[in-house]
C-alpha positions as CSV (number, residue, x, y, z in Angstrom):
1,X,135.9,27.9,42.3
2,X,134.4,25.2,43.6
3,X,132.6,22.1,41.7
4,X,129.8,20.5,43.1
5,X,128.7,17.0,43.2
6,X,125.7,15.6,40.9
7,X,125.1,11.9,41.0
8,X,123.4,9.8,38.5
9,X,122.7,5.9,39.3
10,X,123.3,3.0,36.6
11,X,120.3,0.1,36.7
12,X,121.1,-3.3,36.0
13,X,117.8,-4.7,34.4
14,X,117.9,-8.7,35.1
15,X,115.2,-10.6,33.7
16,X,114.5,-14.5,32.9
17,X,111.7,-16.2,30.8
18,X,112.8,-19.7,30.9
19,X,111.4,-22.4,32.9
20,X,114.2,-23.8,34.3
21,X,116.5,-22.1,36.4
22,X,118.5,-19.8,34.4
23,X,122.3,-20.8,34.6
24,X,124.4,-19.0,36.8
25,X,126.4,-16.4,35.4
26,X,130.0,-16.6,35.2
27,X,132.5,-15.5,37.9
28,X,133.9,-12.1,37.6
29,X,137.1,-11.8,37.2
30,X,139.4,-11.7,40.0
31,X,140.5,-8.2,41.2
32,X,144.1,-8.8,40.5
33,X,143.8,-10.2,36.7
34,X,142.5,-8.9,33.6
35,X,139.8,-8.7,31.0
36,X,139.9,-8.6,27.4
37,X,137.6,-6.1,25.5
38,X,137.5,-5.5,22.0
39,X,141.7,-6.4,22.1
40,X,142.0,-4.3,25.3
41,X,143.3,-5.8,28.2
42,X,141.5,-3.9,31.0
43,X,143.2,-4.2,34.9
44,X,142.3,-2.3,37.8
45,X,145.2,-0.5,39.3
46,X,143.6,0.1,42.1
47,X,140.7,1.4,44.6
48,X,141.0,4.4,46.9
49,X,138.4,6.4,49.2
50,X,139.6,10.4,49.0
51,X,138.5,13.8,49.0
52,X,139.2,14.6,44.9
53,X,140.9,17.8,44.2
54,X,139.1,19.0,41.0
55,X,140.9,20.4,37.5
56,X,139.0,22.1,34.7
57,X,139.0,20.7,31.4
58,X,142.2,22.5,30.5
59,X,143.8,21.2,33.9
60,X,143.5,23.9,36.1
61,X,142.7,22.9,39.7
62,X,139.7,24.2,41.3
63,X,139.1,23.9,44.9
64,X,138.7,20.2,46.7
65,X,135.5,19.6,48.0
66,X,134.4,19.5,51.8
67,X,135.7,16.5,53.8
68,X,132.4,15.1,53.6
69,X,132.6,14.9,50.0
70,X,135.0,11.3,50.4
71,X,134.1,9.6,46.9
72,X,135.2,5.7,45.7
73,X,138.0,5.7,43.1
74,X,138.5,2.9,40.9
75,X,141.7,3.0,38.5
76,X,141.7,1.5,35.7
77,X,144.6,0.0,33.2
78,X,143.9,-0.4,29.6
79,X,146.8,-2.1,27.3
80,X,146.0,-1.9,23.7
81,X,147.0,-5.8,22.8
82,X,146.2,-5.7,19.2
83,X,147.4,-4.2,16.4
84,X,145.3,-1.2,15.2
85,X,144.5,2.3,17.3
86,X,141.7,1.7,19.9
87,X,139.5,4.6,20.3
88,X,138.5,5.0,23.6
89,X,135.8,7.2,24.8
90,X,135.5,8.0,28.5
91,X,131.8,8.1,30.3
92,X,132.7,10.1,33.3
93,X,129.7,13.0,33.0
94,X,127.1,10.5,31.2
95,X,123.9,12.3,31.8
96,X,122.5,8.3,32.5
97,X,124.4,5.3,33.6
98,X,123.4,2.4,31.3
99,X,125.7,-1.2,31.5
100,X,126.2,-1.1,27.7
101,X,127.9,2.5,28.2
102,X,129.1,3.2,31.6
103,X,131.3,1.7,34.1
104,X,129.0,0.4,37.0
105,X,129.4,-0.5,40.4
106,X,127.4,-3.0,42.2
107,X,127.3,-4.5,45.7
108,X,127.1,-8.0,45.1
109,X,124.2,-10.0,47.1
110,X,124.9,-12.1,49.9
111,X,122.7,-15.1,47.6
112,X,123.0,-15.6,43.7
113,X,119.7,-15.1,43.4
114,X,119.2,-12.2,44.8
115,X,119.8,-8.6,43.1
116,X,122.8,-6.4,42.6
117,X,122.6,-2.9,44.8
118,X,123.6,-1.0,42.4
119,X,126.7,1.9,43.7
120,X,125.4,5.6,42.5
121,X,128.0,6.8,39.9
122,X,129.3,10.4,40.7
123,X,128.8,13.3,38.4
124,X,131.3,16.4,38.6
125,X,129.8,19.5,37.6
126,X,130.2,19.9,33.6
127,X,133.8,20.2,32.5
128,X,135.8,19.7,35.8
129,X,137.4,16.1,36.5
130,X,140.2,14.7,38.6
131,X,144.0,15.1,37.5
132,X,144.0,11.7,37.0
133,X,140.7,11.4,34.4
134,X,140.9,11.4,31.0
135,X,139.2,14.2,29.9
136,X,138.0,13.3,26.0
137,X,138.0,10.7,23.6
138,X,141.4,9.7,22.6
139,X,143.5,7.2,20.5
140,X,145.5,3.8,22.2
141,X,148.3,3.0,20.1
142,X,149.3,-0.8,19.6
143,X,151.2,-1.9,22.8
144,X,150.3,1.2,24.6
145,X,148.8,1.9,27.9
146,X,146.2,4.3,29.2
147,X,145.2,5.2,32.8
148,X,141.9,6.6,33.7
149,X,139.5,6.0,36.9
150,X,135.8,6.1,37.8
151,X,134.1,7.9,40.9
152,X,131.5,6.1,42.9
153,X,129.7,6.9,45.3
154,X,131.0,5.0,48.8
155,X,130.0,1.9,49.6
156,X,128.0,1.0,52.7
157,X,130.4,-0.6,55.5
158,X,128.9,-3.7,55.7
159,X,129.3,-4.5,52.1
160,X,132.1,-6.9,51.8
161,X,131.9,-7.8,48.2
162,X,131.6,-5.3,45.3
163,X,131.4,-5.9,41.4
164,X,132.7,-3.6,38.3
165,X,131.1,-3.5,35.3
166,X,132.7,-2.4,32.1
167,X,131.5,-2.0,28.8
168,X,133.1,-3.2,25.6
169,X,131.5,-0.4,24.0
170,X,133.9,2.5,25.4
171,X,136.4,0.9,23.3
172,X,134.2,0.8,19.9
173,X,133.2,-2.6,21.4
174,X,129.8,-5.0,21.2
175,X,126.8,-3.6,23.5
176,X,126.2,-6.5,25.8
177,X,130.2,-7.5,25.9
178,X,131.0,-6.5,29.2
179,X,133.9,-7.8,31.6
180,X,133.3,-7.8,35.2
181,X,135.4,-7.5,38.1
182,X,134.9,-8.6,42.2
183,X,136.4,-5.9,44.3
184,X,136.9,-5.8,47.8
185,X,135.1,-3.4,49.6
186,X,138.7,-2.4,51.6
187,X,139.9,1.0,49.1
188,X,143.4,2.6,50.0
189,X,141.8,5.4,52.4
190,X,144.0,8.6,51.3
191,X,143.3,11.7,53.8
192,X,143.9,15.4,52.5
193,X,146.6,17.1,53.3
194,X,146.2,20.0,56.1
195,X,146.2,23.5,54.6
196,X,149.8,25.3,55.7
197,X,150.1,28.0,58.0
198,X,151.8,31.3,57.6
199,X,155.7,30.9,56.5
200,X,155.2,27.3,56.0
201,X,156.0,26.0,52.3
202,X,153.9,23.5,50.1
203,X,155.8,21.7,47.5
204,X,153.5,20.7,44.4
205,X,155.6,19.3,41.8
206,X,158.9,21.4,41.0
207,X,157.4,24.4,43.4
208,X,158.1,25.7,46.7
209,X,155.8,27.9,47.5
210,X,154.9,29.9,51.0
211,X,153.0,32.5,52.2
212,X,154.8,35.6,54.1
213,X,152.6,38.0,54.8
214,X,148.7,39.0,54.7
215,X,148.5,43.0,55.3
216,X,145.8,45.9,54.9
217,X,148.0,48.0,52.5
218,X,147.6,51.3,50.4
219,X,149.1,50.0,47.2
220,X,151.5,51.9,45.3
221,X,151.3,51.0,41.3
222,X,153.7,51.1,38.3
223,X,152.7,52.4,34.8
224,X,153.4,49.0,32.6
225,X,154.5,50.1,28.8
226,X,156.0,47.5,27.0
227,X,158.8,45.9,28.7
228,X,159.7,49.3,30.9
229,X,157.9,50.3,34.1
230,X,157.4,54.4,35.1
231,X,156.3,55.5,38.1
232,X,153.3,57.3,38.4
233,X,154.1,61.0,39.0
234,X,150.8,62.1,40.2
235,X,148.7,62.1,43.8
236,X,147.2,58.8,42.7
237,X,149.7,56.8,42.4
238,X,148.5,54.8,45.3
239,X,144.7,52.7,45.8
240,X,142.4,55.3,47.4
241,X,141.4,52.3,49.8
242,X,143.7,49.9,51.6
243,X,143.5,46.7,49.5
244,X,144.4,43.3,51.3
245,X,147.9,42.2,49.9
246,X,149.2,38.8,50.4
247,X,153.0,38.4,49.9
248,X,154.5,34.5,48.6
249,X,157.3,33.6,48.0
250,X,158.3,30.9,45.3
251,X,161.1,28.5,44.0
252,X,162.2,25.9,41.3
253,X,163.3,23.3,43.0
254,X,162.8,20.9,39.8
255,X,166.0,20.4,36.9
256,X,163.8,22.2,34.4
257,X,162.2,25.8,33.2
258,X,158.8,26.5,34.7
259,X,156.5,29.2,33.1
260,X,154.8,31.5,35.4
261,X,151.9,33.3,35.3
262,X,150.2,34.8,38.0
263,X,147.5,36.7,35.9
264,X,147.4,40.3,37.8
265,X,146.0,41.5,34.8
266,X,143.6,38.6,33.3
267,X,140.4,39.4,33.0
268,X,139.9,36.2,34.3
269,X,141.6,34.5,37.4
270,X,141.2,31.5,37.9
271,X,143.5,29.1,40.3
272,X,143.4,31.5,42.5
273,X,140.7,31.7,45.9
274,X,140.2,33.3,49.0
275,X,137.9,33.2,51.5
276,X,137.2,34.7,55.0
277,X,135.4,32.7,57.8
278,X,134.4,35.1,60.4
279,X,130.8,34.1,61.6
280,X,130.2,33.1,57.9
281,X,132.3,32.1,55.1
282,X,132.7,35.3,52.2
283,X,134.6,34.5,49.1
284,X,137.1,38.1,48.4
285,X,137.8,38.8,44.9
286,X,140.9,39.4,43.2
287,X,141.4,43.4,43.2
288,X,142.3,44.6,39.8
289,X,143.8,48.0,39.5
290,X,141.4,50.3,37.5
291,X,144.3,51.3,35.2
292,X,144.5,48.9,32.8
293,X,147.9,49.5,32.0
294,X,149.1,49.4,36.3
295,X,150.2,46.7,38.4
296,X,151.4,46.6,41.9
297,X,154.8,47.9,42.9
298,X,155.9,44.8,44.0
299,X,154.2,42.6,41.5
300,X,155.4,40.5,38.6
301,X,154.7,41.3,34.7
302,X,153.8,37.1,33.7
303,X,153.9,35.0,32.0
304,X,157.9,34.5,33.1
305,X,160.4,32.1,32.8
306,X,161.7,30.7,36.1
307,X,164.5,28.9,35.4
308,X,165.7,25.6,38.2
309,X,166.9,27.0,41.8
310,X,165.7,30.7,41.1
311,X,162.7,32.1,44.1
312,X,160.6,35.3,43.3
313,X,158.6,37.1,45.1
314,X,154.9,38.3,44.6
315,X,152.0,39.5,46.0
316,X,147.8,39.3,44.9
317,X,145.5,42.1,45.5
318,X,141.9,40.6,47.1
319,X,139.2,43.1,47.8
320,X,139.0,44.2,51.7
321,X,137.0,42.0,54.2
322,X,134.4,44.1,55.9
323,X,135.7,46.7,58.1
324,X,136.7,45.0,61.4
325,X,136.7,41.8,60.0
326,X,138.9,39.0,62.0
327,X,139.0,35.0,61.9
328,X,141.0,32.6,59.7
329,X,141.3,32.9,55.4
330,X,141.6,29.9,53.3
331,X,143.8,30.8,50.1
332,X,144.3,28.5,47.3
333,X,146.3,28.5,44.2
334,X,146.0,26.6,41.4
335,X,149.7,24.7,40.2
336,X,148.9,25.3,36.4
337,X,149.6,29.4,37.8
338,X,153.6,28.1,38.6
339,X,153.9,25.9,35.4
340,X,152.9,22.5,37.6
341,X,149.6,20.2,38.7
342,X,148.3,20.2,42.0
343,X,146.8,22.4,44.4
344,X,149.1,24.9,46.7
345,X,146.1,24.9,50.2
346,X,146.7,28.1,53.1
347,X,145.2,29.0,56.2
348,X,146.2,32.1,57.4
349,X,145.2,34.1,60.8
350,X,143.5,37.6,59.6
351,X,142.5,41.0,61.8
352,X,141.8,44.0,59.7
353,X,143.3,47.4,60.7
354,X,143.7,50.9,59.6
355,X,146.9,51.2,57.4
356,X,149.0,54.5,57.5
357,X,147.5,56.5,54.5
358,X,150.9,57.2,52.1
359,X,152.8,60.1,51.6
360,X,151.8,62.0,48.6
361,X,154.2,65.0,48.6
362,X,157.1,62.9,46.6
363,X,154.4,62.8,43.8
364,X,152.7,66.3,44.1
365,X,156.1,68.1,43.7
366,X,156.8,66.3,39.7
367,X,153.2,68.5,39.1
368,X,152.6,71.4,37.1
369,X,152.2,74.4,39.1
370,X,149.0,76.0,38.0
371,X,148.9,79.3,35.9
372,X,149.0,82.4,38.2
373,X,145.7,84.1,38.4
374,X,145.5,87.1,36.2
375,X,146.6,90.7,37.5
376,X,143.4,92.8,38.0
C-alpha cells in the first residue's frame, strides 16, 4: 500500500488601513527558545528533510514513498505548564490551511515590507501519518510533554530564513494568538536506508529479520482444526499451480515477549507488499489457499507468542509473476506483523522456472478403492 501525496497551501492575508506606517511586527522567536500558548510552552525539537515512511491510523506501516517524495519535517515540543488538562487537536490532514488553525510555514522576505512566500503544507492521503504524528485529539496532563511534527513541502535552496506559525487555537486557544518561530533553512538531511539483499537481516526494533529464499513451489497444505494440524490425505493436497514462496527467517533479539502475526489467513493483509520490476513494475498479491481451513506446510498458525532469543521460520504465498518473468522484487513488511514499529525493506533477484510437479502416490494410496463393477 502505498499513500500518496496531496498538498494544500495556508495564505497569510496581511492588510493595513492606517496612514502611517504600520509598526513592525515583533520578532519571532528564536529557533532554540520557546513560546507560550494558552499555558503551553511550545519548542521545536527539530527540522529534518526525509523520505517519510507512512503508518495507518492504527500504526501499521505502509510503503515509503519514492525518493523524490523528500518532505520538510518540523518537530514540535509541547509542555503543558499549567495546571489543568490541555486538549490538543492536531491539523495534519486540514482540508485548508488557515493561520488561526494550522501550523504554517513561510519564507521570510529578504525586506520587512515585503510578503511572506508561504511553504505548501503536505497532505497524506486520509488516515495514514508518520510514526511520529499524532494521530487524533488527545489530553496533556499538567507537567507533561507531547511530541508531534508537521510536513512541508521543501523549501527552495536559496531561502535562508524561514518562519513557523502556530496557532493558539490547537490547544483550545484565542484565534489570532499565534507564536512564531525563525528557522533556518539548514534541516538534518536523513537518507533512507537501502533495501537488503537476499540472506541479509534488517533489525526494526526487537526484530531480526531476513530473507532466505524466493522459489516457484507446488505448495503442500495442512488441514488446521483447532490447535491440531492433519495432513491432507487426498491428490490435492498440493496447489495445482506453482505459487511463489518466500522463506524469512526471524528473531527476538529484545528482553521482552513479541506477538506475531503473520496473517496467512486474514482476509485482509496488510504490512505486507510485493512487487516485480521487469520492464514494468506489477504489484503480486498475497496467495490465499482456497481451503479456508489450510495453510502452508511450512507456515505458522498466528497470532504467536515469541518469547526474547527464540527465531522462527516462515514463508508467504504471493501469486506467480507472468510466466518467464525475471528482474528484481521489492518486498516489504510492515513491523506491527512482528509485534514492533518500522518498516522491514527487501530487494531480492527473481527468474521464474518450472518446479518439479509433486508426487501424489503417498496420498492416492490412504484412498478408497472404488466399488468393483458389477458381475454381468
Amino acid at each position: 500500500m502505498v499513500a500518496t501525496f496531496f498538498l494544500t497551501m495556508g495564505l497569510l492575508t496581511l492588510s493595513g488601513c492606517s496612514k502611517d506606517p504600520p509598526p513592525p511586527p515583533p520578532a519571532p522567536t528564536a529557533f532554540d527558545a520557546a513560546a507560550t500558548l494558552n499555558g503551553v510552552e511550545v519548542s521545536i525539537a527539530g527540522i529534518e528533510s526525509l523520505v517519510p515512511e507512512l503508518v495507518d491510523a492504527n500504526g501499521r506501516s505502509a510503503l515509503i514513498t519514492s525518493g523524490s517524495d523528500r518532505i520538510f519535517v518540523v518537530r514540535l515540543q509541547y509542555k503543558n505548564d499549567g495546571t489543568a488538562e490541555v486538549n490538543y487537536t492536531p491539523r495534519h490532514n486540514a482540508a485548508t490551511g488557515q493561520p488561526d488553525t494550522t501550523p504554517l510555514l513561510f519564507v521570510m522576505p529578504e525586506k520587512p515590507e515585503d510578503r511572506m512566500t508561504p511553504i505548501q503544507n503536505v497532505r497524506l492521503a486520509d488516515n495514514f501519518f508518520t510514526p511520529r504524528q499524532v494521530m487524533s485529539p488527545t489530553k496533556i496532563a499538567p507537567g507533561a510533554i507531547l511530541n508531534d511534527e508537521y510536513l512541508f513541502s521543501v523549501p527552495p535552496k536559496d531561502a535562508t530564513a524561514l518562519m513557523l506559525s502556530i496557532p493558539a487555537t490547537i490547544f483550545g486557544g484565542t484565534a489570532g494568538d499565534n507564536a512564531k518561530f525563525a528557522l533556518p533553512n539548514t534541516p538534518k538531511r536523513i537518507e533512507v536506508e537501502p533495501f537488503a539483499g537476499l540472506n541479509t537481516p534488517v533489525t526494526r526494533g526487537a526484530i531480526k529479520l531476513q530473507v532466505n529464499a524466493i522459489t516457484d513451489e507446488y505448495v503442500e497444505a495442512v488441514k488446521v482444526s483447532g490447535k491440531t494440524e492433519e495432513e491432507m490425505k487426498y491428490p490435492y493436497a498440493y496447489t495445482v499451480e506453482p505459487i511463489l514462496k518466500v522463506s524469512v527467517e526471524f528473531t527476538n533479539i529484545g528482553k521482552e515477549d513479541l506477538i506475531y502475526a503473520p496473517g496467512h489467513r486474514d482476509n485482509e493483509s496488510i504490512g505486507v507488499k510485493m512487487d516485480i520490476v521487469s520492464g514494468q513494475e506489477l504489484t503480486l498479491r498475497r496467495f490465499k489457499l482456497a481451503d479456508a481451513k489450510a495453510i502452508a506446510k511450512e507456515q505458522l498458525k498466528g497470532p504467536m507468542t515469541v518469547k526474547p532469543g527464540e527465531t522462527y521460520k516462515d514463508v508467504f504465498l504471493f501469486q506467480r509473476p507472468p510466466a518467464g518473468g525475471a528482474g528484481k522484487v521489492t518486498l516489504a513488511f510492515s513491523g506491527h506483523i512482528f509485534g514492533v514499529q518500522g518498516l522491514f525493506g527487501f530487494q531480492l533477484p527473481y527468474k521464474s522456472y518450472e518446479p518439479t510437479p509433486p508426487d501424489l502416490e503417498p496420498y492416492k494410496k490412504d484412498l478408497p478403492l472404488p466399488a468393483p463393477e458389477p458381475v454381468p
